[in-house]
Structure formats: structure tokens, C-alpha cells
N, C-alpha and C positions, 0 to 999 in steps of 0.2 A: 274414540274408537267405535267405529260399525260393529255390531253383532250380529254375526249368522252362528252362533252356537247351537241356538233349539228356538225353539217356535212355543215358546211360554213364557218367553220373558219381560212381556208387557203386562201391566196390570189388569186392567179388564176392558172390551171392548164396552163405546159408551152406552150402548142401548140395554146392554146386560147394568150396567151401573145405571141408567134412571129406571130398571125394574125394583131395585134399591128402595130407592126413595121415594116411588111409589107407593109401597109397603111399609114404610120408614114406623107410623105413628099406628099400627095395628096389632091388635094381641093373636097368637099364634097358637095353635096344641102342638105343633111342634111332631117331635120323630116319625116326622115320614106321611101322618095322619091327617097334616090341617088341608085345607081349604087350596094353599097355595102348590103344594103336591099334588093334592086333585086334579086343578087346573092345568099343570105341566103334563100329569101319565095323559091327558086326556088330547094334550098338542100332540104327544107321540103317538099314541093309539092312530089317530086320525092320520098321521103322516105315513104309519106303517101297515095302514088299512086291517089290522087286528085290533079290534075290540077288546079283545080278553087278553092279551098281553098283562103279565105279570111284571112290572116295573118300580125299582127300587133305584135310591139316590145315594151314592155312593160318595167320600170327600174324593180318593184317586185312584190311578189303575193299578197299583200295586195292592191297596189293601182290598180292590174289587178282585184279582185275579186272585191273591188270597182266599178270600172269602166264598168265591164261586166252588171254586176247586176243590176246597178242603170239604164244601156241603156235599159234593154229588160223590165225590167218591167214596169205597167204603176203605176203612183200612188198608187193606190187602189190595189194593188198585193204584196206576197211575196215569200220568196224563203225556201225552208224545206232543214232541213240539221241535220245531226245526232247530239247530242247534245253533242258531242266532235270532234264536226267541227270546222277547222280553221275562220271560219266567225262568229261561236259562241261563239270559248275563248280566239283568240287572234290580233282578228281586233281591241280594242278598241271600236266596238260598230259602227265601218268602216260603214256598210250597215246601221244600223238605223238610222246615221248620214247624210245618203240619202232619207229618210221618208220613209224606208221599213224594216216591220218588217220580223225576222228571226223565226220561227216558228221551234222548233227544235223534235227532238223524239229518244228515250233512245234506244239506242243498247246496246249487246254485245261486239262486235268486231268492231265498229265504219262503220259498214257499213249499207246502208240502200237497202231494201227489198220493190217491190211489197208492200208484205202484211205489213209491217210496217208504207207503207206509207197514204194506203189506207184509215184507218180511221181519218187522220188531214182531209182529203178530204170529208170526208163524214161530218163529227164534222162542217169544214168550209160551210155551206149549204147554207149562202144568204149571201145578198148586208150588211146585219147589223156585216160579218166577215170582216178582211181582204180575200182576192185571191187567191188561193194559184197556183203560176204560172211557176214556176223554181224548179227545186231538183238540189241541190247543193250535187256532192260527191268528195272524193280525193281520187287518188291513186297513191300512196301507203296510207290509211289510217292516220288519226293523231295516230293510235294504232298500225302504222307501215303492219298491214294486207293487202291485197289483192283482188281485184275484179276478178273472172275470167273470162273467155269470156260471158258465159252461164248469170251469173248474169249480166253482163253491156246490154246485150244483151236483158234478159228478163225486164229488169230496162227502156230501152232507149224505147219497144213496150211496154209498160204499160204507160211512158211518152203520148207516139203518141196516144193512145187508148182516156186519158183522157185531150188532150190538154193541155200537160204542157212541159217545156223544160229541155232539162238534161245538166246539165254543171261539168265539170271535174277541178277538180283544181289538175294540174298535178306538183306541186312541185318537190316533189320525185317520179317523173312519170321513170327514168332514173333508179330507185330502185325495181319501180316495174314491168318493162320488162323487167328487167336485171336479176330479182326471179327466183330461180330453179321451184317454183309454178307455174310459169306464164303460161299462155295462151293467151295472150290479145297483137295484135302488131298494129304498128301505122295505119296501113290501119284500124283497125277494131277502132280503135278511128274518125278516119273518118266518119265512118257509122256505128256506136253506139253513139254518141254523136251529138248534136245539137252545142256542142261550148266546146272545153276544153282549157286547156295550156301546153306547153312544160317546162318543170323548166330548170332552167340556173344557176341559183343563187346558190343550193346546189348541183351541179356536178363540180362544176370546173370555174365555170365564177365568172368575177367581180362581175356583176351583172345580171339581164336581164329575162326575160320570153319570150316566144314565144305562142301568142293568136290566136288559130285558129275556125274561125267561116265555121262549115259546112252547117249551117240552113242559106240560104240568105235572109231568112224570116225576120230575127233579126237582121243584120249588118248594114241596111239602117242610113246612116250620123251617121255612130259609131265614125270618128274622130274628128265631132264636139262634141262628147261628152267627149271623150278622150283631146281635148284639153280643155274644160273646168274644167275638173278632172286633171289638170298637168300630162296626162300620154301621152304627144305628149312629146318628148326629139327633142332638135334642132340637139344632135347627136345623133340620134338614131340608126346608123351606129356601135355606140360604140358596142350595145350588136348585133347586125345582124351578125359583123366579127367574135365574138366566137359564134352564132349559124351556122355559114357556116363550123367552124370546130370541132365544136361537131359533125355536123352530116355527116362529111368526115369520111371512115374505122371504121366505128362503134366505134369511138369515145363514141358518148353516151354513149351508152349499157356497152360498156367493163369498162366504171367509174363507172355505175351502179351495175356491176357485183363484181366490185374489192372492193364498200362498203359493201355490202351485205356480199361478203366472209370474209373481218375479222369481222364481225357481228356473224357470223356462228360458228369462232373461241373462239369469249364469249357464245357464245350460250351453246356449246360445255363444257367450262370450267364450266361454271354457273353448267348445267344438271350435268355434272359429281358428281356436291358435293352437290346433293340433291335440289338444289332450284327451286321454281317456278316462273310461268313467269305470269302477268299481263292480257298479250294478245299473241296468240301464236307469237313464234318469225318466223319473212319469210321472212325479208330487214334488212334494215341496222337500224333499232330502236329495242332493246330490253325495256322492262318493266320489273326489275324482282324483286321480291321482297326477301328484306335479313333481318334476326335479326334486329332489333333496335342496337345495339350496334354496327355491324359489319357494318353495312349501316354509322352510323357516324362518322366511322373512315375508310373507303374509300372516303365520302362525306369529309373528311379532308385532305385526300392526293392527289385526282382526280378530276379535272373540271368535273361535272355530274351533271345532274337535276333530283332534289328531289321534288318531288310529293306525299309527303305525306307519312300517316300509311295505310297502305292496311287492316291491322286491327291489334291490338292493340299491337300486340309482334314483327309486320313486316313494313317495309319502301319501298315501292316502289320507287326505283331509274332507273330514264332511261338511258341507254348508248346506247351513238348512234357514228356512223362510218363512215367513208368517201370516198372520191377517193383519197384522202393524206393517212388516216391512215397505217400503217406500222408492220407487222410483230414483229419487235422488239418492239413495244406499249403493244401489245396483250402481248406478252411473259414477260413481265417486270411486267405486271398487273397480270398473274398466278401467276409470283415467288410471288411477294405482297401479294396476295389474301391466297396463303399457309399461310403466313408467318405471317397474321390476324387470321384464323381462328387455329392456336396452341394458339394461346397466351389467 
């Protein structure tokens, strides 16, 4: 059975695994401190053209968005996020489990707006609300969509305007500079954002994120926070040595690149034979929806996640793509997909 369920289902890509063994027979200080952290903040720095970038190594993006979010707010504050945000439906409730509520608001396309945001803030009016003090966005969207410069841009001076902070949760951030769409490169994540993350996890690594704080405003004793949160690893070296080689030869970007393009190839197959998409396709996540009947006999043959009737004659199934995914995947799944829709 082919999987397009998610884009981490591969062990590690191999150049991340001979930084491994590289390092295999060397003594380490370990949390966050040795030699081989150094060497990673310093591939990022240089990638993001900020020097002083404050950069921490986190194992995943649940316990990073955790750990971010619970440090910068106080109490009495929350964080707004579109209401098909990963902190709204698939943290387990991650952030309110830190006494902060998540305040969400209904997109389209899973991204949020200026003008979309404007009215929680104005609704949130006194001390008898919670605060509203963080905008939480991702990208590449949980709807696989796009920010481009223009909006992170107008998004990050609408933040500073009304004293709020913008945070990136950059999972498939590798998907979405890697977009034939894109506009947006990691300097301007530097200076559009007050704090985002680099993903690890779904490009090729074990495991791992990279958290970078641009606002020094917010990072004061962030590792005392982080080690109360178990997000201090004693080898935290582990994920440092594959962010030193993701970001050697545009490593990143080209895994980036290479899930999006067979993403493009279902794209392609999907459009050809009439079908619609959920959310427009532009990375490596399709949403598309097919017949009730035709959806449950791909959902029978393929590792995919179902999501539902899109409405009452259609299933919304998401397929998603990798920096493993292979050529011959795709083409195995047309001959299928003919060979479903005669019968």
C-alpha cells in the first residue's frame, strides 16, 4: 500500500543520517550548549542574514508551540489563530493546558488577515476579556496554502501598530519557500515576524525544529521556561547536526521543492478528471474532494486521511507528499485511479 497520509513517514533523509555518524565517537556538553548547536545557530544565522537571532532546538512543533506561547504571554492573555490552526485542532488542547485561552476566527483559506483580526480586538475591549496578545499563523497553512510577502508583511505592521506579537509556526515552512507561489525568504522571516520556527520533523529529519526569536523583547529566561516544559533535550546536538545539514546546498528548500512537485503531479491527475479541491492546491497538501464511493475505495487501497463529506455526494480526502515520495507512487496511483473510475 502507497502512502500519502503525511510527509514524515520516512525515517530520515540520508545526508541528515551521515551527520550521525560523523559525530558518532565524540563527547558532547549537550543541552543546547556544545559545539554542535553552535555550529547549526550559526548555518541559520547566516541563512537568515541576522546575526543575533536567538535560536533554540526544540524535539517537535507541538511541544515548541507549547513552550513559545505559554513564555510570552502573561496570564491574563491569549493567542488568536485561525480556526483550522494547528494549536486549535491538533494540540490536544496543548495551550489551554497552560491557562491560555485560544481565541480562534473562520477563514477561507486558513489564513488570517488585518481585517479578520481586527474585530476579536475590538469585541476583547476590557480587563472582564481575556487579552488578546499573540497571532499565531503557519506556513504553509494546515489548508496547505500560502502567505506572501505582502500579507506576512502587512500582518507583522498591524501586530506592531496594535501591540501584539506575530508567531510562525513554520512546520512545513520548507514547503512553503520551496512554492512556485512563494515570495517570502528566510531574511524576511527575520523581519516579519517577532518569533517563528524552522520544521525538521516533515523535511527529512528524525526529528527536531529550529525556534528562532527576532523580538529580544520576548526571549528573556525563555530556557528556564523550556526546561520546565521538557523542551531542553540533554542531547540536543541530536536535532542541531541535521539542521547544520539541511541548511548546507540548499538542502532545505530542494526537499521542499521535490514534495510540492509530486504534489503537483496529483494535482495535475486529480484536475484532469474533473475534480475539485477543498483549498487551492500550492505545496505538498492536496484537499480534494471525490464521489462517496470512489473516495472509499482509494481510502481502501492508500494510506490517506479522510476528513469528512464536503457535502453530501463528496469526501474530502487529503493527500499529502514528501521529500521520499517517488515518481513511480504517483504513476501507480493514475494507473489505480483509471482503473476505479471505469468500474
Amino acid at each position: 500500500m502507497y502512502d500519502f497520509l503525511n510527509d514524515y513517514n520516512q525515517t530520515v533523509h540520508p545526508k541528515l543520517l551521515e551527520e550521525f555518524i560523523n559525530i558518532n565517537n565524540k563527547k558532547l556538553i549537550g543541552y543546547g550548549l556544545d559545539d554542535c548547536c553552535n555550529d547549526a545557530i550559526d548555518q541559520i544565522r547566516k541563512r537568515l542574514k541576522s546575526p543575533n537571532a536567538d535560536i533554540h532546538f526544540i524535539a517537535g512543533g507541538t511541544i515548541t508551540n507549547l513552550t513559545t506561547i505559554s513564555h510570552i504571554l502573561k496570564p491574563y492573555q491569549a493567542v488568536i489563530a485561525a480556526e483550522t490552526g494547528h494549536i486549535n485542532v491538533h494540540e490536544t488542547g496543548a495551550i489551554e493546558a497552560t491557562g491560555h485561552k485560544v481565541v480562534t476566527v473562520k477563514t477561507e483559506d486558513g489564513k488570517l488577515t488585518p481585517e479578520s483580526i481586527k474585530p476579536v480586538l475590538d469585541y476583547h475591549c476590557d480587563e472582564h476579556m481575556v487579552q488578546p496578545k499573540l497571532i499565531y499563523i503557519s506556513n504553509t497553512t494546515e489548508l496547505g496554502t500560502l502567505y506572501t510577502k505582502q500579507e506576512l508583511k502587512k500582518l507583522y505592521q498591524f501586530c506592531q501598530k496594535n501591540h501584539l506579537y506575530l508567531y510562525l509556526d513554520g512546520a512545513r515552512l520548507a514547503m512553503a519557500l520551496g512554492a512556485k507561489d512563494n515570495d517570502i525568504t528566510f531574511p524576511d522571516l527575520a523581519k516579519y515576524t517577532d518569533v517563528f520556527y524552522i520544521g525538521g520533523t516533515k523535511v527529512g529529519g528524525f526529528a527536531g525544529e529550529a525556534l528562532v526569536f527576532n523580538n529580544h523583547n520576548i526571549n528573556r529566561d525563555f530556557r528556564f521556561n523550556m526546561k520546565q516544559k521538557g523542551a531542553i533535550l540533554a542531547k540536543s546536538w541530536i536535532i542541531a547536526v541535521q539542521f547544520k545539514a539541511l541548511m548546507q546546498n540548499n538542502l532545505y528548500l530542494s526537499l521542499g521543492k521535490h514534495s510540492n512537485m509530486m504534489a503537483e503531479k496529483l494535482t495535475n491527475l486529480f484536475e484532469n478528471e474533473g475534480f475539485t479541491f477543498a483549498a487551492k492546491p500550492q505545496t505538498n497538501q492536496l484537499f480534494v474532494n471525490l464521489p462517496n464511493q470512489l473516495a472509499k475505495k482509494i481510502t481502501s487501497r492508500y494510506a490517506v486521511d479522510n476528513l469528512g463529506q464536503s457535502d453530501p455526494n463528496h469526501i474530502c480526502l487529503r493527500f499529502c507528499t514528501s521529500w521520499s515520495t517517488q515518481e513511480v507512487e504517483i504513476e501507480s496511483f493514475a494507473q489505480e485511479l483509471k482503473k476505479l473510475l471505469k468500474k
